[in-house]
N, C-alpha and C positions, 0 to 999 in steps of 0.2 A: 504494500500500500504506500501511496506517493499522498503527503500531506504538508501543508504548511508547517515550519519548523516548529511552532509552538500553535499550540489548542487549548482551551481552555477545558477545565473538565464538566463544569456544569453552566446553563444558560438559561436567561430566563422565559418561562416558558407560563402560559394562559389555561390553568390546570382545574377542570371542572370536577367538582365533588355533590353529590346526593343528585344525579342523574334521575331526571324526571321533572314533574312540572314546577317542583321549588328550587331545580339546580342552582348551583352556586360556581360561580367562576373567579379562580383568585390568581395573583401573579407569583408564583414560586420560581427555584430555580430546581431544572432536571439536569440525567446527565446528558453530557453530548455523548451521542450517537457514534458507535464505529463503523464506517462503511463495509460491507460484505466486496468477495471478490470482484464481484460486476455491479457493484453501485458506486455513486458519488455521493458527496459528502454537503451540501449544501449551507453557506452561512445565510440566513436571510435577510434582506435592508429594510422588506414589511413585507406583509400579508393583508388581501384583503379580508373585508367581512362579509358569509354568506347568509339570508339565510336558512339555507340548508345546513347551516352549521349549529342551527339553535336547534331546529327541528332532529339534530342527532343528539345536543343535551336533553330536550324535554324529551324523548324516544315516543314521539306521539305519529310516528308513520308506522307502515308493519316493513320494517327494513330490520336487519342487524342492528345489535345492541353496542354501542361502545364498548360500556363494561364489561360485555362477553369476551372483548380481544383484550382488556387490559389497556382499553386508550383512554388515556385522560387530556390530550389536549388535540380538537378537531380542527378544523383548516383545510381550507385545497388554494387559495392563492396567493402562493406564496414566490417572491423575487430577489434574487440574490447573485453570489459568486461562490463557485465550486473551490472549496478548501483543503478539499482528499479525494482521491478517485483510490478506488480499489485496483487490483496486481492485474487483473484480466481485462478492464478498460480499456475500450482504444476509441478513438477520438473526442476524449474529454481532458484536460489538463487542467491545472489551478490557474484560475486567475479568470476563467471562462464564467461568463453570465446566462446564467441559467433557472430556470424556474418549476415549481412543482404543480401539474393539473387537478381536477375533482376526482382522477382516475391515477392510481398512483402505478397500477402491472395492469397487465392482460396475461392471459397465456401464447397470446402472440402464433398461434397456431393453427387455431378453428375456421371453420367457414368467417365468421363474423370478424373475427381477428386481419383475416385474407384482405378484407376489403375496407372501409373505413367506417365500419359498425363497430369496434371493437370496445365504445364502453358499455355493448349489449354482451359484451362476454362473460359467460356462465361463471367463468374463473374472474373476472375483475375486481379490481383489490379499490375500495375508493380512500380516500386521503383522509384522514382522519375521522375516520369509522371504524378501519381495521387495521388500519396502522396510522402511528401519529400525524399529525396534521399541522400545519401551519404556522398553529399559536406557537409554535415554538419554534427558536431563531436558528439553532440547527437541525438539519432535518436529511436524512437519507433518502436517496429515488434510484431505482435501477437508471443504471448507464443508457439503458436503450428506450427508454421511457422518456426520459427530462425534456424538458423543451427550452432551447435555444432564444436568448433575447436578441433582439437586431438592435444595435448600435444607436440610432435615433429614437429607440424607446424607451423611456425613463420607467423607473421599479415601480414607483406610483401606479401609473397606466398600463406595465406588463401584469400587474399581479392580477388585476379584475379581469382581464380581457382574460387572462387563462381559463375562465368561469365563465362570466357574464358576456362577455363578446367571441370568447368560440360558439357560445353554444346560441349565441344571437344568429350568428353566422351560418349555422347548420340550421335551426328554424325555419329562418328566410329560407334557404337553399332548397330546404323539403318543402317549402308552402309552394315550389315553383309558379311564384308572382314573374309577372316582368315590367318593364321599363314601362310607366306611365299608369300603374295598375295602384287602384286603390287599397294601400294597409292601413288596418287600423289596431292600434297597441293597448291594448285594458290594463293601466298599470304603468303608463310611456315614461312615468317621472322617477318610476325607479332602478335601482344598483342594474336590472336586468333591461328595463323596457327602455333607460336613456341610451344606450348600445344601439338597440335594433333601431331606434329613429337614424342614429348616424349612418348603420349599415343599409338598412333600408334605403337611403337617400343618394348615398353612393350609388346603386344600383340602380337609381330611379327613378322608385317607385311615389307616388304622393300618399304623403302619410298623414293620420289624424290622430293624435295624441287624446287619452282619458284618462284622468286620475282627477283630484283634488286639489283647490291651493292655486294662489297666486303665483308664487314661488316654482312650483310643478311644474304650472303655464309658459312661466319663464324659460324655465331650462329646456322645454319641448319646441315652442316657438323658435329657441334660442338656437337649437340642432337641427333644426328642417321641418317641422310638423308644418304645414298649410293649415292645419285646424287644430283647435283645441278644443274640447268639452269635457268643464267639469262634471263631474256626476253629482254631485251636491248639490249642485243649481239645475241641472237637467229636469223637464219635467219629462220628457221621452228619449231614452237615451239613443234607441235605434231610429227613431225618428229625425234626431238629429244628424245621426251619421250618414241615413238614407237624404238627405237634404240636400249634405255637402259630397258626398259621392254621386253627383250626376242623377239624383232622384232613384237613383234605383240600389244602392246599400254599394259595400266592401267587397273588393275582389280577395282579400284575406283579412282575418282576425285571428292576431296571435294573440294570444291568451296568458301573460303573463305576472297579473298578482292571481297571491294565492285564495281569495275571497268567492267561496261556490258563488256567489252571484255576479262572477265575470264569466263562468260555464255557463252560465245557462244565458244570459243576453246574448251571449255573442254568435250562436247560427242567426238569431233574426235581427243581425244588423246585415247581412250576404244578399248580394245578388244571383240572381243564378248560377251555379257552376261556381260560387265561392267556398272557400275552405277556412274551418277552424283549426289552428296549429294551438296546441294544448305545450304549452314551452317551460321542459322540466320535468314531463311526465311521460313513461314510456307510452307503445301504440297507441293510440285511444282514435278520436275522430283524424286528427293527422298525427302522430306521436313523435315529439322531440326531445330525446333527453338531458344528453349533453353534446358540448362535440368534440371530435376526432382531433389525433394529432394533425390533419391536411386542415380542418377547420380553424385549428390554433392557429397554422400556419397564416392561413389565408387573412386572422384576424388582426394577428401581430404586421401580417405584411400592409394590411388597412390603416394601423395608427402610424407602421412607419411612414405611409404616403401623408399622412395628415388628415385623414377622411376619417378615424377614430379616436374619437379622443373623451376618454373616461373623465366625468364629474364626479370629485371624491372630496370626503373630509379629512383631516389630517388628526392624527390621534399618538400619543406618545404609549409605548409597550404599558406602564403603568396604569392607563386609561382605558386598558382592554376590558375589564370588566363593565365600567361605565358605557362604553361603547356597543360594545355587544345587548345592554340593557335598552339604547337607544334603539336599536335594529330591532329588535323582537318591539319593541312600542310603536314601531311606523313613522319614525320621528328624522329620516333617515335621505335627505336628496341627493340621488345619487347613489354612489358608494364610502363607505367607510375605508381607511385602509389607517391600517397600525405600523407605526416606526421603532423598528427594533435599537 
């Protein structure tokens, strides 16, 4: 194993205790991680905030249990430089910037693996579920997993997009909308939905932003929405969207807060032959989970041209708990992202 001459032994790490709906998140220090022969060794400069990262503290999905694998600190975006590679690595060195996805292995061997399905793989290991995660500032990834930062993309903006803009990216890509075709985002103003306006826009399409908040309005108007509507003030929601999509509704509605009453509004905001992209959720009406390392790619290659570019708060490693209380309350524009 090839490592920087000195390491620290332990670091500090976002360490959740009584796991379920009264968990508790404190900032301890764990130890550093020693890389395995074909992994690297990851130092990280933040992480952002998901959250699917709360949803694995309360364990209120029917997913794996943290505490089943022994993980106590969750995370999947997290941005940094490699500080150890393991003896069997080859094309990783120290001093390389590199980051960790939602998806931390695959078996890399399956049908699904073959092609770029592979966070539908039976064997897929996700980031801080089953192995640690994020909150904590060193963090191990196989060699052949990590994903590469480009030069012009700051840590800030790689760590979300690893999460929120791959998987905006593959969304889009499965709603197969094109150039001039009406999207519309339930949720536009946040950590996931201010992504898909940028990506959406790039490729396109005219978009209508929904959520709440003047503030929301702002930041949607502010990335390319043509429309905005509050739901608070809405007296017809699909009324309104059928208005301003050319009197006859959305050529796609991606679906992305978590609130049942964005599934069910959102077929009868469509016009004929429109699709709802359910985003975060496997199959369903169009099923999107997360996306691919080609998705990463494509997303990381969007902020380097300047056509993606994440809305985040800034948060000091000691304010992870307060931070992550903000996200689970909705109080949250944008993304969060923690400074180790």
């Amino acid at each position: 194993m090839h490592t920087l001459s000195q390491l620290p032994e332990t670091c500090k790490a976002g360490v959740v205790s009584k796991h379920g709906p009264d968990f508790e998140l404190n900032i301890e220090h764990v130890p550093v991680p020693q890389p395995g022969p074909d992994q690297i060794l990851i130092k990280l400069n933040v992480t952002g905030l998901c959250y699917s990262d709360i949803h694995y503290m309360l364990e209120d999905l029917p997913l794996p249990r943290m505490r089943d694998y022994d993980v106590s600190s969750p995370g999947h975006e997290g941005a940094g430089v490699v500080v150890a590679v393991g003896q069997d690595v080859k094309g990783w060195k120290i001093g390389d910037r590199a980051e960790v996805a939602p998806t931390w292995d695959t078996c890399m061997s399956c049908e699904l693996c073959a092609t770029d399905l592979e966070c539908h793989c039976s064997q897929a290991v996700p980031t801080g579920l089953k192995v640690s995660g994020t909150y904590q500032q060193y963090i191990t990834s196989p060699a052949r997993y990590a994903s590469r930062i480009p030069d012009n993309v700051d840590d800030c903006a790689a760590g979300p997009i690893m999460c929120s803009g791959s998987t905006m990216f593959r969304a889009i890509r499965e709603s197969n909308l094109s150039v001039g075709q009406w999207a519309v985002f339930i949720g536009a103003g946040g950590g996931v939905g201010h992504m898909g306006i940028q990506i959406a826009k790039a490729m396109g399409m005219r978009i209508i932003g929904i959520d709440a908040g003047s503030e929301k309005e702002k930041i949607c108007l502010s990335l390319g929405c043509e429309a905005f509507i509050d739901f608070t003030k809405s007296k017809n929601l699909c009324d309104d969207v059928r208005t301003i999509a050319d009197g006859k509704g959305a050529h796609g509605v991606f679906v992305v807060a978590s609130a049942p009453a964005g599934y069910k509004v959102a077929p009868r905001m469509l016009r004929i032959g429109g699709v709802v992209v359910c985003v975060g959720m496997p199959p369903s009406v169009i099923g999107s989970l997360t996306g691919s390392r080609q998705d990463t790619a494509h997303a990381l290659s969007m902020a380097a041209r300047g056509l993606l570019r994440p809305i985040y708060e800034h948060h000091d490693i000691d304010e992870l708990p307060s931070a992550v209380q903000k996200l689970r309350q909705g109080r949250v524009n944008g993304r969060c992202v923690v400074m180790f």
